[in-house]
Steps between C-alpha positions, in 0.01 A plus 500: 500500500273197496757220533405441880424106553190661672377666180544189281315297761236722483491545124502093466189485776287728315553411146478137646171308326414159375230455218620103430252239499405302818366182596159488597443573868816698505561902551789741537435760743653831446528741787641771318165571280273321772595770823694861446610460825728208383680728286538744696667244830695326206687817409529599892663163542723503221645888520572439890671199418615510151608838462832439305704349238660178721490183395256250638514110573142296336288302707271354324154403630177323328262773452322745681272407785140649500517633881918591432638662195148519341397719698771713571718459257775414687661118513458312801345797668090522674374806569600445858837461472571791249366714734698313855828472303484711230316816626268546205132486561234355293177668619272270218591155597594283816633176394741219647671277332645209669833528313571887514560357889799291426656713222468778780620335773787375291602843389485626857745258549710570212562846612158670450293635198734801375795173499303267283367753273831650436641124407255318333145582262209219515240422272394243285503348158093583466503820692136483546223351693370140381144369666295216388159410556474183684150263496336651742520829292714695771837691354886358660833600467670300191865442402605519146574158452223324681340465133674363213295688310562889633867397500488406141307848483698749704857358435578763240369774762705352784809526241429859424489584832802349643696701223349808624534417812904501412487804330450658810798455623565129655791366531480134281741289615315327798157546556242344818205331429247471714375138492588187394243431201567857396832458475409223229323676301704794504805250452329361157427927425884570566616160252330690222563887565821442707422810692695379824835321598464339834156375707435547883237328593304578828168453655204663436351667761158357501634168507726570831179685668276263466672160496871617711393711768728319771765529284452852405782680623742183321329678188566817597877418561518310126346796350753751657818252418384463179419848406825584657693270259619237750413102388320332841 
């Protein structure tokens, strides 16, 4: 039987491609064609955590980092810290990614890895990597919306994907987003395809690492009261 939340994971991740148009100075990165390795992690991750029919909770982040999930395939999760809390090694990359360290740390927190997994399922609206070429010709991480532009031309993408992303297995009826001009944009996606009833909004994790880091653990504790469905 193929009805595992791990298989359709897996299934979505490898038949996952975009061939839209892009904005000059724009690219999608996709691990799972760039690095056989990524695959191979991915489906480690997934079948270890994944492995059965339960119903998840959706937290939504932005989209993949270059150095996180674009590499291994795996939200919110470097090379260093799927093999320190995860136990699955990537021998063809070493990468750290600044907020793999709070998502991490939270879940430790929460109850560790085998918790979290079992509860909730993150990814993103544009499940792939977005760089852009900046004057001085070197390639940066990008967010979906920082262009109106590659909004305009990954929106219908981003739609697609969320729906998938249901299909799954997700429960609808309150979701977390990750961010709070994500959550806008997602907001205006939900007004048209009404794919969700009620909005948590949190953090993102790059925004508490690099501009919070005093306040960290205050983070930690909204993420954990949040996720745990009590209002702070």
């Amino acid at each position: 039987m193929r009805n595992k939340i791990a298989d359709r994971i897996i299934d979505f991740n490898k038949n996952l491609h975009y061939s839209g148009q892009l904005p000059d100075d724009f690219r999608v990165l996709n691990p799972y064609l760039d690095n056989p390795e990524t695959m191979k992690v991915m489906g480690e991750f997934y079948r270890k955590y994944y492995n059965d029919t339960n119903r998840r909770q959706f937290i939504i982040g932005i989209n993949p980092s270059r150095h996180g999930a674009g590499v291994t395939g795996v939200p919110f999760t470097d090379t260093k810290r799927l093999e320190s809390e995860c136990g699955i090694v990537m021998k063809s990359a070493h990468t750290h990614e600044v907020s793999s360290v709070f998502m991490y740390e939270m879940i430790n927190a929460y109850g560790g890895a085998a918790l979290f997994y079992n509860q909730f399922y993150i990814n993103s609206p544009f499940p792939l990597a977005i760089i852009r070429r900046t004057k001085g010709g070197n390639w940066v991480n990008a967010n979906y919306y920082d262009d109106k532009d590659l909004f305009i031309m990954v929106k219908g993408f981003m739609i697609e994907s969320l729906k998938k992303h249901i299909e799954l297995g997700l429960g609808t009826s309150k979701v977390f987003i990750l961010g709070k001009k994500n959550a806008d944009f997602i907001q205006k996606l939900n007004k048209e395809e009404h794919l969700f009833d009620e909005f948590t909004v949190l953090e993102h994790p790059r925004y508490i690492q690099q501009y919070k880091m005093k306040e960290k653990q205050l983070y930690i504790d909204k993420y954990i009261l949040a996720l745990n469905g009590i209002s702070g």
